[in-house]
N, C-alpha and C positions, 0 to 999 in steps of 0.2 A: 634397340630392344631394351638395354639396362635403362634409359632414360625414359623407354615406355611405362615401366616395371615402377621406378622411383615416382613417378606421377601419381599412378595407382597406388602406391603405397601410400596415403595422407589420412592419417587415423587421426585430424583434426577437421577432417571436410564437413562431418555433419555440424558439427562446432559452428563453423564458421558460415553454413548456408541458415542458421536457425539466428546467429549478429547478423546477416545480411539481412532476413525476414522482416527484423523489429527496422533495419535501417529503413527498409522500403515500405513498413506501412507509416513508421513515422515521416515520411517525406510525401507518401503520397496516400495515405489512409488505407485501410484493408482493400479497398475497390479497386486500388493498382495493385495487386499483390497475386500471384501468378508464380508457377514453376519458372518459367521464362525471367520474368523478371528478377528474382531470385539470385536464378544461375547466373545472371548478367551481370547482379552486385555483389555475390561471393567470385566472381570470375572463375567459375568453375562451368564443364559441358552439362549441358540439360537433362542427360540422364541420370546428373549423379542427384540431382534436387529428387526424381522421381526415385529413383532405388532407396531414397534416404527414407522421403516421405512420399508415397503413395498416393496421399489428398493432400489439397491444401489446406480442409483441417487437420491432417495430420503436423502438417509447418507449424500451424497455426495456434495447436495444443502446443507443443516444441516451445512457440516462440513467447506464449500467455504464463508458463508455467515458470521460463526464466526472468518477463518480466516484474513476476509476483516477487522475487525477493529485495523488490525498492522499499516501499515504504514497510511489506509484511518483515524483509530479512532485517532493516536495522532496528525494528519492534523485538525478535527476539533475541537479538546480540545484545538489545538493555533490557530485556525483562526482569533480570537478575540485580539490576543494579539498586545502590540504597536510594538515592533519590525517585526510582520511582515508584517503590515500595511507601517512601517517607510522602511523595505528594502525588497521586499520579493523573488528577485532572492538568497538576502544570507541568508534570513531564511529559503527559500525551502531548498539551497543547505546542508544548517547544518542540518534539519528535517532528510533529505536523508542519512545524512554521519552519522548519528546517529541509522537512524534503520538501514541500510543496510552494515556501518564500522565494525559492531561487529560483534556476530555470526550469521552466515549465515542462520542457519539451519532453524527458522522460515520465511524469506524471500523466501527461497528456496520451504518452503513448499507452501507460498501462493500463490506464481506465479505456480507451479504444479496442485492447483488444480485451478487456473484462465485459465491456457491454456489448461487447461483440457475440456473447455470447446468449442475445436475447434473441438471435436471427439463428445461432448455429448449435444448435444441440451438444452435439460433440465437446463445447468448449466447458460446457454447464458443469461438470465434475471438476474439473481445474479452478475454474470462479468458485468451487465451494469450498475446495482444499483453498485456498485464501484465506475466505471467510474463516473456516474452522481450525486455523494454525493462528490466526490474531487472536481468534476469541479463546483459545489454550493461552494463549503467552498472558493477555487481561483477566484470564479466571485466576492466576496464579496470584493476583493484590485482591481481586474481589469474587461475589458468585458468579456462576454460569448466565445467571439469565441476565444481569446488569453488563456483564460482559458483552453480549449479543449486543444489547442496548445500545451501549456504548461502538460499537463498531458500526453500527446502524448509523449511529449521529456522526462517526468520524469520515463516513460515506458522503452523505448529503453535504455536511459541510466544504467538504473538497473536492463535491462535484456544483455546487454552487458558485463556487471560485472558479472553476474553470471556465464554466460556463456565461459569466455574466463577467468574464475580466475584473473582478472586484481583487484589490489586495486583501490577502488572510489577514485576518485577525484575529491575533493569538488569545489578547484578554477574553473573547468573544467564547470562544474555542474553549476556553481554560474555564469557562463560570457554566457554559453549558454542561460538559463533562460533570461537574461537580452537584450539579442538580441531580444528575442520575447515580451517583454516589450513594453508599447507606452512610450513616453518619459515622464517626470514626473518633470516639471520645480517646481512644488510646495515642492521640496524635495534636496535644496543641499546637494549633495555627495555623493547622492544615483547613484547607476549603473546606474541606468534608467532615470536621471537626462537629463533635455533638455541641460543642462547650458554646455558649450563647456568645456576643461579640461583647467585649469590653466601650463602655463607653466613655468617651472622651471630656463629656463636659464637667463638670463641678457638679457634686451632688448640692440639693438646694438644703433649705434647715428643714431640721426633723418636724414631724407635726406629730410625734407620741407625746401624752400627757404622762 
């Protein structure tokens, strides 16, 4: 009976059936993704998936809202910092080419279960708190509506890459960004700089009389 009592006792089980959730859609997509299947990879009984979560949108918000803190959580751990205040088309574009340059598989999984939520209503308030927790962390260097902008283009570009196995590129990443920039004369050298580009060659001879 104490060892039935100690079982029951695991105020880590939803924990750990919402890591099981991301494990089994990332191995096997949403389509394998089930109470059953769940319980099988947290190794916990079938009823405890269901008393946790009720639907498996309910897993599924659970499991979309932890995967949001990849690329959205290391955006605002630097949103503060001075580089990217000082440049922030080439500190998005490095952020980018850091989570999204290495292994795929966490990125893969997070945009799966964000577009997941063009089939499942439910997920549609979690894909927005996304959206509008980047575009807070980007309105803090520039305005609101370039912000939007700018998350819009950091979308497409890194669902581009996923989908076409193309390697990111950064330079790429880092010149688009900077188009949708307002200009920034308070910042020589930065991309988004008002200041005209210095040129390189030899001025020719004068032609004032």
């Amino acid at each position: 009976m104490a060892a039935a009592r100690a079982r029951r006792h695991d105020p880590e089980r939803r924990q750990r059936i919402v890591d099981a959730a991301l494990r089994v859609v990332g191995a096997r997509g949403i389509a394998g993704l089930s109470h059953r299947t769940v319980a099988a990879e947290a190794d916990v009984p079938l009823g405890s998936t269901t008393y946790h979560f009720a639907s498996l949108d309910e897993l599924l918000v659970a499991a979309l809202r932890q995967a949001n803190e990849g690329f959205g959580g290391q955006l605002r751990e630097r949103a503060e910092l001075p580089e990217m205040a000082a440049g922030l088309p080439s500190a998005l574009a490095r952020l980018m080419g850091e989570w999204i340059g290495g292994d795929r598989t966490g990125v893969e999984l997070e945009y799966e279960l964000y577009l997941a939520a063009l089939r499942r209503p439910a997920l549609r308030p979690v894909a927005a708190e996304w959206t509008e927790a980047v575009t807070e962390a980007l309105s803090r260097h520039t305005d609101l509506v370039t912000a939007r902008a700018l998350v819009a283009l950091m979308d497409g570009i890194c669902l581009q890459v996923l989908l076409t196995g193309a390697e990111y590129d950064e330079a790429y990443a880092r010149d688009m960004m900077a188009r949708l920039l307002p200009a920034r004369p308070d910042i020589p050298g930065d991309p988004t700089s008002g200041e005209a580009p210095v040129s390189s060659e030899t001025p020719g001879p004068s032609t004032d009389t």
